[in-house]
N, CA, C and O atoms as a GROMACS GRO file, in nm:
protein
  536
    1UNK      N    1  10.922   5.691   7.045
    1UNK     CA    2  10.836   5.697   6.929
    1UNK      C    3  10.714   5.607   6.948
    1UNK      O    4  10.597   5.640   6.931
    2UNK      N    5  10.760   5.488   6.985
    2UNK     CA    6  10.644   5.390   7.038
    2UNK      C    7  10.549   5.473   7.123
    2UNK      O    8  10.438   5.467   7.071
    3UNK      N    9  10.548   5.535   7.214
    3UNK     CA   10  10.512   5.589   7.328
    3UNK      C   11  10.408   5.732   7.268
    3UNK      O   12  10.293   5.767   7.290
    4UNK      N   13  10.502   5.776   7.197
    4UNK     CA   14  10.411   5.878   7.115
    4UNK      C   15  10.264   5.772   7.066
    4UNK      O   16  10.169   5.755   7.142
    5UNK      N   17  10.271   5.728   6.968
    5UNK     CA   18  10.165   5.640   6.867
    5UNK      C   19  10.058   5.593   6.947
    5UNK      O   20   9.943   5.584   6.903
    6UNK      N   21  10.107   5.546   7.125
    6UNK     CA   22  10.032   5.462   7.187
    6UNK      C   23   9.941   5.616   7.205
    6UNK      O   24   9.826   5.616   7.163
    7UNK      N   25   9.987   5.723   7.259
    7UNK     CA   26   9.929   5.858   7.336
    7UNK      C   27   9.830   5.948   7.198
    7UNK      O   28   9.755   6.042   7.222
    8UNK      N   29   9.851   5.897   7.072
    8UNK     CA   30   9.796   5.900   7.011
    8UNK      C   31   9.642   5.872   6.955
    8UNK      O   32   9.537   5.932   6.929
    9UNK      N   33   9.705   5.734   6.957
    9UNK     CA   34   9.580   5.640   6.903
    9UNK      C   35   9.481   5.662   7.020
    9UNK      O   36   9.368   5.687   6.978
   10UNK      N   37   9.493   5.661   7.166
   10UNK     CA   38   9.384   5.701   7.299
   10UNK      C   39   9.337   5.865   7.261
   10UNK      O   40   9.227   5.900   7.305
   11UNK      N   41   9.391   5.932   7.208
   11UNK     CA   42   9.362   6.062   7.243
   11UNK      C   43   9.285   6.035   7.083
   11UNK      O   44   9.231   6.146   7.089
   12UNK      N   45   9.250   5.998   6.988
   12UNK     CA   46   9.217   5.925   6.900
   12UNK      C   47   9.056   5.886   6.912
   12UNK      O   48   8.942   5.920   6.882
   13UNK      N   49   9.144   5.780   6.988
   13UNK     CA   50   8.956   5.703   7.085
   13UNK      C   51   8.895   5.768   7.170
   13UNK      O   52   8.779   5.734   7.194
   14UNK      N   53   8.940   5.854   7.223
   14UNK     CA   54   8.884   5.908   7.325
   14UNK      C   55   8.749   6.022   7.262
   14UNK      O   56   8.634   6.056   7.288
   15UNK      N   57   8.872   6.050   7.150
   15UNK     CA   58   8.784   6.147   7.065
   15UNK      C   59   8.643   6.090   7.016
   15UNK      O   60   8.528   6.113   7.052
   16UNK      N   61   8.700   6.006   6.916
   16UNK     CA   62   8.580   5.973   6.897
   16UNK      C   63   8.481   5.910   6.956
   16UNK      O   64   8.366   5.912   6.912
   17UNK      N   65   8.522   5.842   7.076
   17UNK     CA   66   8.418   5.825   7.147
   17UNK      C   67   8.327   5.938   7.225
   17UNK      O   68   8.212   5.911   7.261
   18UNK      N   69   8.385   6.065   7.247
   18UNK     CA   70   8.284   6.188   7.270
   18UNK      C   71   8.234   6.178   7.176
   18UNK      O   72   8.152   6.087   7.177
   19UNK      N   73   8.246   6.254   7.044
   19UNK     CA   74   8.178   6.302   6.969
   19UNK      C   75   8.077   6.162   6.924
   19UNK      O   76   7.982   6.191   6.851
   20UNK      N   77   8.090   6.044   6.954
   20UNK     CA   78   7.946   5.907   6.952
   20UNK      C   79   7.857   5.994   7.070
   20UNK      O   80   7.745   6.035   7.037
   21UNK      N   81   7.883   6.009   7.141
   21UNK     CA   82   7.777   6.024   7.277
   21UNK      C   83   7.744   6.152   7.244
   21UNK      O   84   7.647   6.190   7.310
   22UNK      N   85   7.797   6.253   7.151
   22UNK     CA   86   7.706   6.374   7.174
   22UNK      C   87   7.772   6.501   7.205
   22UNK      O   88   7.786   6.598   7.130
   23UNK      N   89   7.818   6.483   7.350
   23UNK     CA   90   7.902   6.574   7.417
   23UNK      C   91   8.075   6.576   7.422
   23UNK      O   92   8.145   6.477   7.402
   24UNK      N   93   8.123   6.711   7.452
   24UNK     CA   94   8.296   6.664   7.484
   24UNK      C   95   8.316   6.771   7.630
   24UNK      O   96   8.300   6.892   7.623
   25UNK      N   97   8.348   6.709   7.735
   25UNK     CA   98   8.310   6.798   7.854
   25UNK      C   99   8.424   6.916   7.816
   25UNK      O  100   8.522   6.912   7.742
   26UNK      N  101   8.364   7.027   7.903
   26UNK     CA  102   8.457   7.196   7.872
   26UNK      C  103   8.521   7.152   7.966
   26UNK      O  104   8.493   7.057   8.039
   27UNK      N  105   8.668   7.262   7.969
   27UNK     CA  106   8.702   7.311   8.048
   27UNK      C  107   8.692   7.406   8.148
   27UNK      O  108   8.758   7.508   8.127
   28UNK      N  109   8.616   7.402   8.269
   28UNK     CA  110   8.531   7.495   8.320
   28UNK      C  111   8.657   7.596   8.369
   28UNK      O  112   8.771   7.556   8.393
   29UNK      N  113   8.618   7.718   8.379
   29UNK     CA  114   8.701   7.835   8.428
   29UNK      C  115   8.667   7.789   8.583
   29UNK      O  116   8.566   7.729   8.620
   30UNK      N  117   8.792   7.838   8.676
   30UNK     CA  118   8.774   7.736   8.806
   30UNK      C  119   8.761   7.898   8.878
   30UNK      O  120   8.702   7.913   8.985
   31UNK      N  121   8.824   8.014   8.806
   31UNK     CA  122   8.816   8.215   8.864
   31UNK      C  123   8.661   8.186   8.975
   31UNK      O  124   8.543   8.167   8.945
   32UNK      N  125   8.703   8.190   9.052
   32UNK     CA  126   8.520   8.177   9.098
   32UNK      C  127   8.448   8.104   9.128
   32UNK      O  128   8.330   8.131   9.147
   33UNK      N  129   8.499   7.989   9.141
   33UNK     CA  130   8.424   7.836   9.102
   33UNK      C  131   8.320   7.836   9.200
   33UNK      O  132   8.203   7.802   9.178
   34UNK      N  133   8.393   7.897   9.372
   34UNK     CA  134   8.327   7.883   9.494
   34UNK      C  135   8.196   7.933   9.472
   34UNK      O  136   8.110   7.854   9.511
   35UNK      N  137   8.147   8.053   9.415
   35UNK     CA  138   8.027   8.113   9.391
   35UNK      C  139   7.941   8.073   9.286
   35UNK      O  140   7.958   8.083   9.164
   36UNK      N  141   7.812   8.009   9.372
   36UNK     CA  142   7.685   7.949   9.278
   36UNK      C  143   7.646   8.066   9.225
   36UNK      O  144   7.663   8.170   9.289
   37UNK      N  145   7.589   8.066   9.106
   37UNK     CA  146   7.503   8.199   9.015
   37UNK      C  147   7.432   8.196   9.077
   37UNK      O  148   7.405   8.096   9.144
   38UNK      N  149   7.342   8.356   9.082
   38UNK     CA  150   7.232   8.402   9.125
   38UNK      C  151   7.121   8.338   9.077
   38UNK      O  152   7.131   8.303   8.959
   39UNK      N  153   6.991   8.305   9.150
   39UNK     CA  154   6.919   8.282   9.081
   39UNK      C  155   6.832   8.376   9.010
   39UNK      O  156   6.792   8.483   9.057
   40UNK      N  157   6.809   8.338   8.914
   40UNK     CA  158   6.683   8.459   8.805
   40UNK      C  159   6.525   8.439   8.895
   40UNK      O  160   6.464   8.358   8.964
   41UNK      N  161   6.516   8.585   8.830
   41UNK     CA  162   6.374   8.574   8.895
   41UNK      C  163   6.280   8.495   8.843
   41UNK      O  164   6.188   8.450   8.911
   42UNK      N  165   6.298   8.469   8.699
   42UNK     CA  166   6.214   8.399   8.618
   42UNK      C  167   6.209   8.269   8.674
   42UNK      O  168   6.100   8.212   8.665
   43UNK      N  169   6.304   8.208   8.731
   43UNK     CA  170   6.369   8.102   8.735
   43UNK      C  171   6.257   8.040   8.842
   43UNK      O  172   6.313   7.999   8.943
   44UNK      N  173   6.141   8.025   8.843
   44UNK     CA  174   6.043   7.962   8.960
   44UNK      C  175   5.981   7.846   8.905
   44UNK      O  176   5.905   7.852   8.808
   45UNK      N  177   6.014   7.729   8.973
   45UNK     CA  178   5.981   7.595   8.984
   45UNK      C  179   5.841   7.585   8.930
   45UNK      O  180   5.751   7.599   9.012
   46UNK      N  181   5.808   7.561   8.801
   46UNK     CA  182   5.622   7.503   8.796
   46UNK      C  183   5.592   7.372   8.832
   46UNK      O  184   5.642   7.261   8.812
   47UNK      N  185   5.472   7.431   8.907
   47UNK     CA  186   5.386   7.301   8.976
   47UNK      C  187   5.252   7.287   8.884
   47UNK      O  188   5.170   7.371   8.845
   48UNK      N  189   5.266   7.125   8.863
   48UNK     CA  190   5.168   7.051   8.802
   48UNK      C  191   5.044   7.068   8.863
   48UNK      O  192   5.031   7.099   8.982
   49UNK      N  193   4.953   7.048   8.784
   49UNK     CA  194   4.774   7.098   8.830
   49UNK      C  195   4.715   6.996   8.720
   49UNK      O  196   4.777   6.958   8.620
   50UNK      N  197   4.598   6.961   8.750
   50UNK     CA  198   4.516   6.857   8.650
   50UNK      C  199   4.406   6.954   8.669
   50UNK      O  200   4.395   7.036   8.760
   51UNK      N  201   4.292   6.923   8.527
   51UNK     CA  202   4.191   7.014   8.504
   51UNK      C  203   4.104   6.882   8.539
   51UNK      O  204   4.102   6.763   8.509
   52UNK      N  205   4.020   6.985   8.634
   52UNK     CA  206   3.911   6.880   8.689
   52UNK      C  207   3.771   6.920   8.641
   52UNK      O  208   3.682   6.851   8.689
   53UNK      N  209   3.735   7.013   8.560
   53UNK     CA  210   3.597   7.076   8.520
   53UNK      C  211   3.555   6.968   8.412
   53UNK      O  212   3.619   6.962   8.307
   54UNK      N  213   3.434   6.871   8.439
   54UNK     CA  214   3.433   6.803   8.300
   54UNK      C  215   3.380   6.895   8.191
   54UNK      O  216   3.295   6.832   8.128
   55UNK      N  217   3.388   6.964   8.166
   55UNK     CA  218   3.339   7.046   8.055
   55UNK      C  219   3.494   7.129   7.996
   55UNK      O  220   3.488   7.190   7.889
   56UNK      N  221   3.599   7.124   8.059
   56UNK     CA  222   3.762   7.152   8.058
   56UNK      C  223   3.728   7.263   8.125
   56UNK      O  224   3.627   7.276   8.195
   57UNK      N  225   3.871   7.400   8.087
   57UNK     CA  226   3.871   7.500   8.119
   57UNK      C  227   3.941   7.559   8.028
   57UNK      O  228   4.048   7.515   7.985
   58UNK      N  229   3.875   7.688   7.984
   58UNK     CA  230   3.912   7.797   7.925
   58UNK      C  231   4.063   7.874   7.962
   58UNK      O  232   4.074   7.949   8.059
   59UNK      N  233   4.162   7.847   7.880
   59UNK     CA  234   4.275   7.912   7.906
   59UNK      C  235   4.277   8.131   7.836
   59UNK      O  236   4.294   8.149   7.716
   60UNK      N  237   4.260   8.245   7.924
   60UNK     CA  238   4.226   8.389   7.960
   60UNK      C  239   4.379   8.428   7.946
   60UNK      O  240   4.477   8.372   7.994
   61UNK      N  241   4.368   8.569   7.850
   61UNK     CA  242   4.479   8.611   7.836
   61UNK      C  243   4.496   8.690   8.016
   61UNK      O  244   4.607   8.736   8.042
   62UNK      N  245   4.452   8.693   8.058
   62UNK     CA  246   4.380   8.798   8.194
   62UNK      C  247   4.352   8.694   8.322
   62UNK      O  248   4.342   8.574   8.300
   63UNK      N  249   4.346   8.721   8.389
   63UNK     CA  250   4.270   8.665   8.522
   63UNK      C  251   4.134   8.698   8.522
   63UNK      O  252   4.104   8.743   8.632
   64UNK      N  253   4.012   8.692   8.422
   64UNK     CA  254   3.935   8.733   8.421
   64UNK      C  255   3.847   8.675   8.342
   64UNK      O  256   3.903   8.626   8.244
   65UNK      N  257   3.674   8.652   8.344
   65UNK     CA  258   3.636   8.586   8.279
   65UNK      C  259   3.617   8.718   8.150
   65UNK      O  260   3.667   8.685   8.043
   66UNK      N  261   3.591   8.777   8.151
   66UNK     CA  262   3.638   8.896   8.043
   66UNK      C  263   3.675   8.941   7.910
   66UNK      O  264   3.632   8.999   7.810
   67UNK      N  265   3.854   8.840   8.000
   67UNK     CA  266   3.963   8.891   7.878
   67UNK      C  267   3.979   8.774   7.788
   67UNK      O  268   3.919   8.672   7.824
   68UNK      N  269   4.059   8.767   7.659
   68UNK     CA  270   4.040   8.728   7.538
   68UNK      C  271   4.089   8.552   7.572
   68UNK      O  272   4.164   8.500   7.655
   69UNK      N  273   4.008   8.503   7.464
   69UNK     CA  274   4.010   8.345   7.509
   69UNK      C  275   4.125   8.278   7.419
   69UNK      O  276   4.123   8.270   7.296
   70UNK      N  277   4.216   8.237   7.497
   70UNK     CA  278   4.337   8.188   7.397
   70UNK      C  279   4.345   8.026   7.405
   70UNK      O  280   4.452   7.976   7.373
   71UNK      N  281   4.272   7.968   7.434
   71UNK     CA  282   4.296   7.825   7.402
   71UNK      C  283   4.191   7.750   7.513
   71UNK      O  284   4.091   7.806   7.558
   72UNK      N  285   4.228   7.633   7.543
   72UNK     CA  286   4.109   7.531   7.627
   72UNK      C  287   4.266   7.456   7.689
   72UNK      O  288   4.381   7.469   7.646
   73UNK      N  289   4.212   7.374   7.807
   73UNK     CA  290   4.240   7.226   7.840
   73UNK      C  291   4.119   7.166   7.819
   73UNK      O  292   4.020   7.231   7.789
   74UNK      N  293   4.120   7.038   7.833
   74UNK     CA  294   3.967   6.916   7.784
   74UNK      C  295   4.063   6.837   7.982
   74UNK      O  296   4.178   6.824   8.024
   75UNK      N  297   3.886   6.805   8.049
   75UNK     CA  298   3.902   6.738   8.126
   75UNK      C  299   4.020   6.638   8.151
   75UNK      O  300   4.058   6.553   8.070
   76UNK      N  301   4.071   6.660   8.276
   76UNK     CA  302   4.212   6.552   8.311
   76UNK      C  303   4.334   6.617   8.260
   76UNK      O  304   4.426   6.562   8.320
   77UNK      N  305   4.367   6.678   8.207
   77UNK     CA  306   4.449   6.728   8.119
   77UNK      C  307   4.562   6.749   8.197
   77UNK      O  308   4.512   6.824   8.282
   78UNK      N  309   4.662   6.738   8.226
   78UNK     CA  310   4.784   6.788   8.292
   78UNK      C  311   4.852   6.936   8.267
   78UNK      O  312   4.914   6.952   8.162
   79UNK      N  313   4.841   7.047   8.360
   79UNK     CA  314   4.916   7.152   8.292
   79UNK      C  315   5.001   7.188   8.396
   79UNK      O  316   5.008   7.140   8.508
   80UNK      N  317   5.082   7.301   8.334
   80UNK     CA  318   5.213   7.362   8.452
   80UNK      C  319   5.160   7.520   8.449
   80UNK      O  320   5.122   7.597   8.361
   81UNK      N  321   5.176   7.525   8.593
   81UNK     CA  322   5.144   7.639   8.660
   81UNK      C  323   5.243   7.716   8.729
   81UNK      O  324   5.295   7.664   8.828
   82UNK      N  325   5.281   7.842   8.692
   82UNK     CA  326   5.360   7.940   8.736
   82UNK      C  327   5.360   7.982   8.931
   82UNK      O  328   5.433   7.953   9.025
   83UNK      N  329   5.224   8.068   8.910
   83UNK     CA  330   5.191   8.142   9.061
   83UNK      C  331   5.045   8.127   8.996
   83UNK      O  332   4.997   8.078   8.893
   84UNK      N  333   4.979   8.226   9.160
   84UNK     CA  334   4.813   8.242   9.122
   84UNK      C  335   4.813   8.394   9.202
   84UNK      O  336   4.862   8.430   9.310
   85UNK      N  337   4.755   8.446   9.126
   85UNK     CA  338   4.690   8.582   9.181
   85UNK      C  339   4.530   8.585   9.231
   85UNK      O  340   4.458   8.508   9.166
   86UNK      N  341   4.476   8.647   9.316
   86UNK     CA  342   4.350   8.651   9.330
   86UNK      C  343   4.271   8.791   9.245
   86UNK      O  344   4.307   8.907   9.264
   87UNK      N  345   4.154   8.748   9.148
   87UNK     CA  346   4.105   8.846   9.078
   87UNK      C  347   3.937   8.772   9.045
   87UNK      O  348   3.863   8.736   9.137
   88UNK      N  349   3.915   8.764   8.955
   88UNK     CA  350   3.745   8.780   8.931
   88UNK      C  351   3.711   8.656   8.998
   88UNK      O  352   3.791   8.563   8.988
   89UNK      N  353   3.603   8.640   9.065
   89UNK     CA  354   3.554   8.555   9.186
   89UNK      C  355   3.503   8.433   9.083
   89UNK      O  356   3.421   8.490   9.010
   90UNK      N  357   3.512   8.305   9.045
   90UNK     CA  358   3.434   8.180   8.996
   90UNK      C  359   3.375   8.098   9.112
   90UNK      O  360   3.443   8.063   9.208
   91UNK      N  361   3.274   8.076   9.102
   91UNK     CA  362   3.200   8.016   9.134
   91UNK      C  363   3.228   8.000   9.330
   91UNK      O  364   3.212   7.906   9.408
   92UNK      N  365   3.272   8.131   9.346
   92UNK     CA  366   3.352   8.115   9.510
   92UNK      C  367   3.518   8.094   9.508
   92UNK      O  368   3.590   8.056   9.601
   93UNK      N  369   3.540   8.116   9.428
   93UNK     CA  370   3.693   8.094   9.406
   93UNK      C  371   3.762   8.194   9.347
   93UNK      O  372   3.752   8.215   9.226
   94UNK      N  373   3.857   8.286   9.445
   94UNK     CA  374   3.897   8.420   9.342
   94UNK      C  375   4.022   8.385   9.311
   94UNK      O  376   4.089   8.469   9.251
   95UNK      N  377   4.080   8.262   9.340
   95UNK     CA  378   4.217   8.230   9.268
   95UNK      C  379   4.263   8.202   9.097
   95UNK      O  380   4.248   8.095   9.037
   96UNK      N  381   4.305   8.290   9.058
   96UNK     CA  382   4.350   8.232   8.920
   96UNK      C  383   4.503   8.176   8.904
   96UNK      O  384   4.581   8.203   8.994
   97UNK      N  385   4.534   8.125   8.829
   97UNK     CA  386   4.686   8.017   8.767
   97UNK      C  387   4.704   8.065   8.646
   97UNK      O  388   4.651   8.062   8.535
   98UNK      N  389   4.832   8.130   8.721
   98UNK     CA  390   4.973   8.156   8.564
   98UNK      C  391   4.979   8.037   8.503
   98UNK      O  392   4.977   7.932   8.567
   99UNK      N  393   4.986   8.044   8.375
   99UNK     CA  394   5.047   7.910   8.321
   99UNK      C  395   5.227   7.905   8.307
   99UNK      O  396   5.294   8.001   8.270
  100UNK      N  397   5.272   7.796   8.338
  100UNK     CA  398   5.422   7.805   8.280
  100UNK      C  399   5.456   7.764   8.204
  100UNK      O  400   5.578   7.768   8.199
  101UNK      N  401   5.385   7.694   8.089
  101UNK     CA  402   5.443   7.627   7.986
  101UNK      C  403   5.373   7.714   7.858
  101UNK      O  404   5.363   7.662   7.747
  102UNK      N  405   5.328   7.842   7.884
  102UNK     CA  406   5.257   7.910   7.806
  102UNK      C  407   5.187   8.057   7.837
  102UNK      O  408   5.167   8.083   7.956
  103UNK      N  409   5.147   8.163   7.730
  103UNK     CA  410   5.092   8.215   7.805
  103UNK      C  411   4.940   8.187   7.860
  103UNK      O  412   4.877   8.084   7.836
  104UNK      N  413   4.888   8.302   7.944
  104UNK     CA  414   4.760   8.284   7.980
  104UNK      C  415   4.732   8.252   8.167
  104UNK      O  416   4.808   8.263   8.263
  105UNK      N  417   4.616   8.217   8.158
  105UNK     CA  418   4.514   8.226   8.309
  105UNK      C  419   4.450   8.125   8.289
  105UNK      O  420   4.406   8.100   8.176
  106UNK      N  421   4.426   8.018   8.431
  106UNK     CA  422   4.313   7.956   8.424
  106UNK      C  423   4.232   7.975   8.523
  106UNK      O  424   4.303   8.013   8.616
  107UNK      N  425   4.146   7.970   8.550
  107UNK     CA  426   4.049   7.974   8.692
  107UNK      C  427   4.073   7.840   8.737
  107UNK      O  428   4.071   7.735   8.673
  108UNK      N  429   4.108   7.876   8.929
  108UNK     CA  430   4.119   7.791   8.993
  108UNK      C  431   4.020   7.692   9.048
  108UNK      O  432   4.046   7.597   9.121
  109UNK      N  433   3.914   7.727   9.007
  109UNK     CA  434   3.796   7.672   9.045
  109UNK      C  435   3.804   7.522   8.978
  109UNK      O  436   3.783   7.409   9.022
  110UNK      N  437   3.855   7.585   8.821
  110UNK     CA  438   3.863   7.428   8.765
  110UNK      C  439   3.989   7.364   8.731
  110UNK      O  440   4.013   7.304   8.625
  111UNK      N  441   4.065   7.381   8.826
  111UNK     CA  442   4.213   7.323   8.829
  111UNK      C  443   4.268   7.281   8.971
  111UNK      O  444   4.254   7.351   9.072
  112UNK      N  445   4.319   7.182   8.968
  112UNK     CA  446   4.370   7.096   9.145
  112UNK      C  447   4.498   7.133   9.113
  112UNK      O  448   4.539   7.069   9.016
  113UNK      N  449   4.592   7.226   9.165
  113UNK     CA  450   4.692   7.202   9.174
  113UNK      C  451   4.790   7.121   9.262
  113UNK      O  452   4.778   7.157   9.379
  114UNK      N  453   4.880   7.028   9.247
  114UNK     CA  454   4.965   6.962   9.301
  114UNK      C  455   5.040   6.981   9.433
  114UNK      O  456   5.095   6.892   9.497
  115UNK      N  457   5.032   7.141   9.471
  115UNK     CA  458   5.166   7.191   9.552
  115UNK      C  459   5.120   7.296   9.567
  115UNK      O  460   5.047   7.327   9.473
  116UNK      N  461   5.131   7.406   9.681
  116UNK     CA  462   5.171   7.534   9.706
  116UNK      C  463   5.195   7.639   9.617
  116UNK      O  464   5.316   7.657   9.610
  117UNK      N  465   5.124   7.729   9.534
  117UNK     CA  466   5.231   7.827   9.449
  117UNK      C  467   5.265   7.976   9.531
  117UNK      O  468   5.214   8.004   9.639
  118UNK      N  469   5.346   8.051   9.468
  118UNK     CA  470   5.373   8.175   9.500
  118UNK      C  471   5.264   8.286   9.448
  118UNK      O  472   5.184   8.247   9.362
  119UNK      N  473   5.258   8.365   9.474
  119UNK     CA  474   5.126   8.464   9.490
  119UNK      C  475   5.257   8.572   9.345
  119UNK      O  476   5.378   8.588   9.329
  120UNK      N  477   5.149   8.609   9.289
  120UNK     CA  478   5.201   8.654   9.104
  120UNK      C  479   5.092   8.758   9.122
  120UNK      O  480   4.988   8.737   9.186
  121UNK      N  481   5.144   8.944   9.024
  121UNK     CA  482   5.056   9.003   9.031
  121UNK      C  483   5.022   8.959   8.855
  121UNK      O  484   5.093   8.881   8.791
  122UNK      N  485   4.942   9.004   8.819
  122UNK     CA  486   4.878   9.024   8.681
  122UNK      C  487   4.960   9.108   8.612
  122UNK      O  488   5.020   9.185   8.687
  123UNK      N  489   4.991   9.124   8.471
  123UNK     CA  490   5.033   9.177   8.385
  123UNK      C  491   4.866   9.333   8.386
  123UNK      O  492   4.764   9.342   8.455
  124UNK      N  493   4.930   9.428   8.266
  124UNK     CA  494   4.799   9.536   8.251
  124UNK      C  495   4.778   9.446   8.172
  124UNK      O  496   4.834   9.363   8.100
  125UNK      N  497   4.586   9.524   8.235
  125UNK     CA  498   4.492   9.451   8.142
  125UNK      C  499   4.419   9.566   8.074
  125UNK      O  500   4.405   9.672   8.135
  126UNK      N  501   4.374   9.550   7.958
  126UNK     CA  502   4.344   9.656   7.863
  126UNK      C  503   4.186   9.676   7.967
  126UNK      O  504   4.126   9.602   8.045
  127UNK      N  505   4.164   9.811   7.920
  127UNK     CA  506   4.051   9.900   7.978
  127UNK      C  507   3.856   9.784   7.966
  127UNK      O  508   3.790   9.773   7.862
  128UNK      N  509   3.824   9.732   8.084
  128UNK     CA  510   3.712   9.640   8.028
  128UNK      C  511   3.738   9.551   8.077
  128UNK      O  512   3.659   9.511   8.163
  129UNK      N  513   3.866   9.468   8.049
  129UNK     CA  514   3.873   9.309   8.122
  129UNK      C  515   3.882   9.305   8.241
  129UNK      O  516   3.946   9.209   8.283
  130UNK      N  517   3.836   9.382   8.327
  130UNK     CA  518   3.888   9.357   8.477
  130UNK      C  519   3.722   9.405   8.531
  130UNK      O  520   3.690   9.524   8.541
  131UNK      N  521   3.627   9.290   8.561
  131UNK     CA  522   3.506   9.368   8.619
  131UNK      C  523   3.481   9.469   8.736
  131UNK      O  524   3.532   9.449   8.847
  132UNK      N  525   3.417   9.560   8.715
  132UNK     CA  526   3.428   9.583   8.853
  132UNK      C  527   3.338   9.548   8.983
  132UNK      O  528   3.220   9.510   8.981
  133UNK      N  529   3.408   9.566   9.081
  133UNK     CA  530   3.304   9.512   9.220
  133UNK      C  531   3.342   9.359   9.200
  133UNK      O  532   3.303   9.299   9.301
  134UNK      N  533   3.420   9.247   9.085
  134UNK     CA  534   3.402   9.121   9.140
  134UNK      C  535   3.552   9.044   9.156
  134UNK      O  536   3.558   8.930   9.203
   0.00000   0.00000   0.00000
């Protein structure tokens, strides 16, 4: 009986000491354990970029100077970047940047990115936003 009360009162504390911290670990199903999940396609690492244009840069629903204007960065600004596709030429620069923390395009002309990205095609762009010849 003693022995019970002691296995008690721990399973007790134990409790409540999970539920202080937040978490209470699962019991993971072990069927499978050996096999890591696939990764998603979505699932691609964003790399940091700082906006170097002092005048900022225009965040483009499009890769294009064109298409519809959905927001700004202001000089220095830190953003996350998906991939870059090549499309309307800036200033010698036909690279544009997915954003990953949002939608939209920035021109690479006025963004340093941090790292390497993966090459991304464009979503459709409505009839107009895409110049031609540039």
């Amino acid at each position: 009986m003693q022995l019970n009360r002691k296995i008690a009162a721990g399973l007790a504390a134990g409790a409540l000491a999970a539920g202080l911290m937040g978490s209470v670990p699962a019991v993971a199903n072990t069927h499978g354990a050996d096999k890591a999940p696939a990764p998603q396609a979505e699932q691609v690492r964003a790399v940091g970029g700082t906006v170097i244009a002092r005048t900022g840069v225009i965040i483009r629903a499009y890769p294009t100077t064109q298409s519809a204007k959905l927001g700004s960065y202001a000089y220095g600004a830190r953003v996350q970047l998906r991939c870059q596709a090549a499309s309307e030429n800036v200033q010698d620069n036909r690279l544009w940047f997915k954003l990953a923390n949002r939608s939209g395009w920035v021109a690479a002309r006025w963004v340093q990115n941090d790292a390497p990205l993966p090459t991304c095609v464009p979503t459709m762009m409505k009839k107009g936003e895409m110049p031609e010849g540039k």
